[in-house]
C-alpha positions in Angstrom: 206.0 165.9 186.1 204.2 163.1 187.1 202.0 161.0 184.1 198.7 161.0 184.3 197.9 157.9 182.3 195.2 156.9 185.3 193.5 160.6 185.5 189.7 159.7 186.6 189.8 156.4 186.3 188.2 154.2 189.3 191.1 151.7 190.7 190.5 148.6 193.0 193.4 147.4 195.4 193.0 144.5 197.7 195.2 144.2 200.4 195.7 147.9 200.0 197.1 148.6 203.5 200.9 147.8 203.2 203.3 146.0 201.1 202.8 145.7 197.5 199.3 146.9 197.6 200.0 150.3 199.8 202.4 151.1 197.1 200.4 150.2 194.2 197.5 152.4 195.9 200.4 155.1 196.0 201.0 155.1 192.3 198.0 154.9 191.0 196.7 157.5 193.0 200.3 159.6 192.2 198.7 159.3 188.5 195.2 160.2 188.8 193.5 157.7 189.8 190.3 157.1 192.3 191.4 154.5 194.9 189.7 152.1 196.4 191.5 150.2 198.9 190.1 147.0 200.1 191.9 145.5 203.4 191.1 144.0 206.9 193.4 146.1 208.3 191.5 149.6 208.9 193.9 151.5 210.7 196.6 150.4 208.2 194.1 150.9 205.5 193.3 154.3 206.5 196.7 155.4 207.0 197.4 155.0 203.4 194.0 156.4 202.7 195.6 159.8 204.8 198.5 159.3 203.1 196.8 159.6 199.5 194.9 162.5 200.1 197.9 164.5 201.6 199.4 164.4 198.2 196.1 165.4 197.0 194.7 162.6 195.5 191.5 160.9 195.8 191.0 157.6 197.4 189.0 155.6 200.0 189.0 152.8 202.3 186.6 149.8 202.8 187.1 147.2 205.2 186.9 143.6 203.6 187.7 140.3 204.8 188.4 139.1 200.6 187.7 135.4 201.2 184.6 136.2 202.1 182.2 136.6 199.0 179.6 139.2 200.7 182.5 141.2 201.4 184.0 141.4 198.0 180.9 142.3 196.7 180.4 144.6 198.8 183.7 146.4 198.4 183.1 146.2 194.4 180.1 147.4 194.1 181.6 150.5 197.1 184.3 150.9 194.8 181.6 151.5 191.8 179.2 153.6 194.2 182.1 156.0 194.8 184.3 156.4 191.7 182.3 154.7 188.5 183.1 151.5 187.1 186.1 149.7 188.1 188.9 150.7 185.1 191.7 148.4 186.9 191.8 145.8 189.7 194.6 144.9 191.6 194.2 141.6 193.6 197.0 141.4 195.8 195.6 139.3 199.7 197.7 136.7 200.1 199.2 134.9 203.2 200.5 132.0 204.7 201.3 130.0 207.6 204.8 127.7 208.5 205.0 124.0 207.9 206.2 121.8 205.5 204.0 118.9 203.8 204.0 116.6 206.9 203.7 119.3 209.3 201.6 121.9 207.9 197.5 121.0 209.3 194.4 121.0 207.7 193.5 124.3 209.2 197.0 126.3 208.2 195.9 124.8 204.2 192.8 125.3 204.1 193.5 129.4 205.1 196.2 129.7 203.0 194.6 128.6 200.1 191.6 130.9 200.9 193.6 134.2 201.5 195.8 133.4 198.7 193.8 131.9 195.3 189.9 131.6 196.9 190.5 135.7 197.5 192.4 136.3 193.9 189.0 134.1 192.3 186.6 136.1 193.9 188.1 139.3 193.2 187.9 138.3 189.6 184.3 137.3 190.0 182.9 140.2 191.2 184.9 142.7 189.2 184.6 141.2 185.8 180.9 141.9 185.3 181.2 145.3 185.8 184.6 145.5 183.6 182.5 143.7 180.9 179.5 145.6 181.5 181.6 148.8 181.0 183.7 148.4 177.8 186.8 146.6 179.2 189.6 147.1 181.8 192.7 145.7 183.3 193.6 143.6 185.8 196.7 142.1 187.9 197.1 139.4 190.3 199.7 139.1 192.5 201.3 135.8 191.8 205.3 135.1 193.4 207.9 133.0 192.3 207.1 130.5 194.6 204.0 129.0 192.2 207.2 128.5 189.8 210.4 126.9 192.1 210.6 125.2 195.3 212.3 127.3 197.5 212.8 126.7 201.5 211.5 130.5 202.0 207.8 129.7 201.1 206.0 126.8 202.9 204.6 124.0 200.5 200.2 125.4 201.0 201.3 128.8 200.0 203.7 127.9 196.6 200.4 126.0 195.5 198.2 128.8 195.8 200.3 131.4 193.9 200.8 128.4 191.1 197.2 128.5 191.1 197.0 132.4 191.2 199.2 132.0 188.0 197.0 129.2 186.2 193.8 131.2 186.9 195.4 134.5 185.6 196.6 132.5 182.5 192.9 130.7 182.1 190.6 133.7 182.5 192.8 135.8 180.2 192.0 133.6 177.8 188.4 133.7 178.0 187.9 137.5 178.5 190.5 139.3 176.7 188.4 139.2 173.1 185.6 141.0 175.1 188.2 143.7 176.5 189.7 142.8 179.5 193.1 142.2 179.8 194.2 139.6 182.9 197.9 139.0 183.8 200.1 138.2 186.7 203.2 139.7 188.6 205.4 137.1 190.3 207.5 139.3 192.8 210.5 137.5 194.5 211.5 138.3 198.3 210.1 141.5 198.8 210.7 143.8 201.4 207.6 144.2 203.2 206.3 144.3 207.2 205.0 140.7 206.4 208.6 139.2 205.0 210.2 141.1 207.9 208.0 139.6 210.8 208.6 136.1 208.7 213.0 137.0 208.1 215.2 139.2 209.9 217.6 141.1 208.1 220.2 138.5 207.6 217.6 136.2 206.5 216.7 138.0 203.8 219.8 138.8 203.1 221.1 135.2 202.5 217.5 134.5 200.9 218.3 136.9 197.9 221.9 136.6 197.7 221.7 132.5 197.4 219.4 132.3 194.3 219.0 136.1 192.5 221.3 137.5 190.2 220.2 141.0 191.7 221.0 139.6 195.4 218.9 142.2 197.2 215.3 142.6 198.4 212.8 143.6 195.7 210.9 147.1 197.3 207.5 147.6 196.6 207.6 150.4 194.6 209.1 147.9 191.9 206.5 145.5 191.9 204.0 148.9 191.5 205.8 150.2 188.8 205.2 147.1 186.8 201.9 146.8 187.6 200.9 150.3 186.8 202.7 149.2 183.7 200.4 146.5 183.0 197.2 148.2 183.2 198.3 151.1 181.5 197.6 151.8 177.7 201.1 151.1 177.1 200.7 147.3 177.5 197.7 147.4 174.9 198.6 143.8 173.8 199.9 142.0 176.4 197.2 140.1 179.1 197.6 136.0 180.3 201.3 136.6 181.4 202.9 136.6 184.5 205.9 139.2 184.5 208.7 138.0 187.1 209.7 140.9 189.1 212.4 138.9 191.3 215.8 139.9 190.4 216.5 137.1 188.2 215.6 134.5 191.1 216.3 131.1 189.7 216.4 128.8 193.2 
């Protein structure tokens, strides 16, 4: 049998529709919680939505472009309207675009840093308040090993953002955990999802892990979810401000 260490509790998921985020959405909901998926993909979004409620959980879908400030209020305060006052928060957008320092333009940095950290900041922003307002919570960012190494997998705009994803997981941990919210980070290493497949065929990824992991394979989803579940469970009580490497022991 299944735990139920979530049971009734309102969960927020951004970039909810696939990857990472469709299969922390999965868990939690697998555990009892209430769903709220936050993506601009709808149809993707509302798959997993179908998906969720198949296995007869409870969950629901709100469109939301996150680096857009109206919109993540919006989906916070839908999130709240629907299921009560946000227990955990997953902040998982993040993208990027090819190029290198010299070749990379203004435009490609400017919307990496925005769907990477701007959308991580304003996740915390908005669901903070009501965490505070309502006795505490739990959050996780998704970071990547790429804020901690140079590696020729991840263009230069993007390993910036996720160190900053890191840095601002470490700073406001600091600042809100004494009023009950813990705040930590999960830095995943190649993971297979549809976005690292349209970026690396198979062979790609394939001499991607086995060049700088000690576990030379593909990281799934479902292990990134496990850990955060983990994380915002009861069970990590005293840990917030880390970042927990889920990467097969990538070291280049």
């Amino acid at each position: 049998m299944v735990k139920q260490r979530f049971a009734g509790r309102s969960v927020l998921v951004t970039g909810g529709a696939s990857g990472i985020g469709r299969a922390a959405a999965l868990a939690f909901a697998s555990e009892g919680a209430r769903v709220t998926i936050g993506d601009l993909d709808a149809p993707g979004g509302a798959a997993v939505v179908d998906e969720i409620q198949a296995a007869g959980g409870t969950a629901q879908f709100i469109a939301a472009d996150c680096t857009i400030e109206g919109d993540v209020a919006a989906l916070v305060a839908g999130a709240v309207g629907a299921f009560g006052p946000l227990a955990h928060a997953v902040n998982n957008v993040g993208l990027s675009r090819p190029g290198t320092v010299e070749t990379t333009t203004r435009e490609d940095w400017d919307w990496t840093l925005a769907t990477t950290l701007t959308a991580t900041w304003l996740g915390l922003k908005h669901e903070l308040p009501v965490m505070l307002a309502h006795g505490g919570g739990a959050i996780v960012n998704t970071a990547s090993m790429s804020g901690k190494m140079v590696t020729p997998a991840a263009p230069p705009a993007y390993g910036a953002a996720k160190a900053g994803v890191i840095h601002l997981t470490a700073y406001a941990s600091a600042l809100y955990a004494a009023r009950g919210v813990r705040i930590n980070s999960v830095s995943p290493g190649l993971v297979a999802t549809p976005v690292i497949a349209r970026m690396f065929d198979a062979e790609q990824q394939a001499e991607i892990a086995g060049g700088g992991q000690s576990i030379a394979r593909a990281v799934q989803p479902v292990e990134i979810a496990a850990t955060v579940l983990f994380l915002c469970s009861d069970d990590a009580a005293m840990i917030t401000g880390t970042d927990t490497e889920v990467c097969g022991g990538r070291r280049a």
